[in-house]
C-alpha positions in Angstrom: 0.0 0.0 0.0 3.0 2.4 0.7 4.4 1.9 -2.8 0.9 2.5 -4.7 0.4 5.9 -2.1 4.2 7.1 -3.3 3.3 6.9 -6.5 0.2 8.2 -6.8 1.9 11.0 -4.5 4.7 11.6 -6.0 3.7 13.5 -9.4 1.3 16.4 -7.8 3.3 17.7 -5.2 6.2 17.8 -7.5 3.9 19.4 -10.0 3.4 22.1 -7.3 6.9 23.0 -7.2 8.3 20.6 -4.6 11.8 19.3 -4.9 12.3 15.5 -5.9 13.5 14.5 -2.4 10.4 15.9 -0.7 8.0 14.7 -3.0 9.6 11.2 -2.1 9.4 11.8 1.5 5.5 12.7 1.5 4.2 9.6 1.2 6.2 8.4 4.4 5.3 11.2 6.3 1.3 9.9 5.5 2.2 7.5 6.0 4.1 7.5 9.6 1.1 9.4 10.5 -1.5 6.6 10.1 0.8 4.5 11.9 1.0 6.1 15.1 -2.6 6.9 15.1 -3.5 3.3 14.8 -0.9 2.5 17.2 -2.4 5.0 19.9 -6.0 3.2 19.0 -4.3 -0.2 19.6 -3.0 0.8 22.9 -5.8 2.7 24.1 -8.1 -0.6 23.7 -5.6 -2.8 25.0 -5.9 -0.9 28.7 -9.4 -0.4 28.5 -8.8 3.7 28.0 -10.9 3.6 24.8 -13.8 6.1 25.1 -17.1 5.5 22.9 
């Protein structure tokens, strides 16, 4: 899923004037975002913290 998000990333934020590198780096960041969110959820569940 990473790869098919960098790719479909890549091309309009260089098209908006980004440099290579950060348009490769986007996708990450994305994607290092979900991650920590879902890892938050996990842990929140786990101890019984989870409201709703």
């Amino acid at each position: 899923m990473a790869a098919v998000t960098a790719v479909i990333a890549y091309e309009p934020v260089h098209a908006h004037g980004e440099s290579d590198i950060t348009a490769r780096l986007v996708p990450f960041t994305a994607g290092g975002l979900i991650w920590a969110a879902s890892m938050v959820i996990l842990d929140a569940s786990e101890s019984g913290n989870a409201s709703g």
